[in-house]
N, C-alpha and C positions, 0 to 999 in steps of 0.2 A: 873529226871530219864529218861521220855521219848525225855527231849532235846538231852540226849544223844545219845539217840536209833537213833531219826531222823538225828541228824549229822553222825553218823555211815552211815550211808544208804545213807548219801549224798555223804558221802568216797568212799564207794562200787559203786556207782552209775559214781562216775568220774574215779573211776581204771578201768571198765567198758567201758568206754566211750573211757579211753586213750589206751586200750588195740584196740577198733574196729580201732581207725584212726592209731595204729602198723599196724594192720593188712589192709590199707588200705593203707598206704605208702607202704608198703613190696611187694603186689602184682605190683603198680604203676610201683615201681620201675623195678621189673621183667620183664614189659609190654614195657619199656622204653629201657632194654637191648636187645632187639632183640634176644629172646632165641629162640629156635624152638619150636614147640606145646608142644611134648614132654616135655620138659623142664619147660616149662613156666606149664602145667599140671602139675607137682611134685610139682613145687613151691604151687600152687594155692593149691594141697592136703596136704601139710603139714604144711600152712597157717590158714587151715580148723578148724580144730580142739582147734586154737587159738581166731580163729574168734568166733565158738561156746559160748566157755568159759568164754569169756570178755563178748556178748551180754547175758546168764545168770547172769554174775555176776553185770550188768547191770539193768536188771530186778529185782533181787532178793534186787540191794540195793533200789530201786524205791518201791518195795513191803513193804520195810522195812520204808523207811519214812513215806508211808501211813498208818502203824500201829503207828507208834510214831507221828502223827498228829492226827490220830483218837482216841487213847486213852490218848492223853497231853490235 
């Protein structure tokens, strides 16, 4: 039961992970196009919010393995 939990958490933890380097290409590449401030600002705030989300969902799967180590 708990092998499952901690492979779970290991899932979460790389969708997490694959979400930051999205978000880290994406800006890159904005950086890369020569936008103007403006521009390249929107990109980066609407980036945000993705960036967030994948490092919780990052944390939360790493949280999760350590309860399926600690209680397996």
């Amino acid at each position: 039961m708990f092998e499952v939990i901690t492979w779970g958490g290991a899932a979460l933890s790389i969708a997490g992970l694959v979400g930051l380097v999205w978000c880290i290409l994406r800006v890159m590449k904005a950086r890369k196009s020569g936008l103007s401030d403006d521009d390249l600002r929107a990109v980066v705030q609407s980036v945000l919010p993705w960036n967030l989300a994948s490092l919780f969902l990052s944390v939360l799967g790493l949280m999760v393995v350590i309860v399926g180590i600690s209680f397996g």
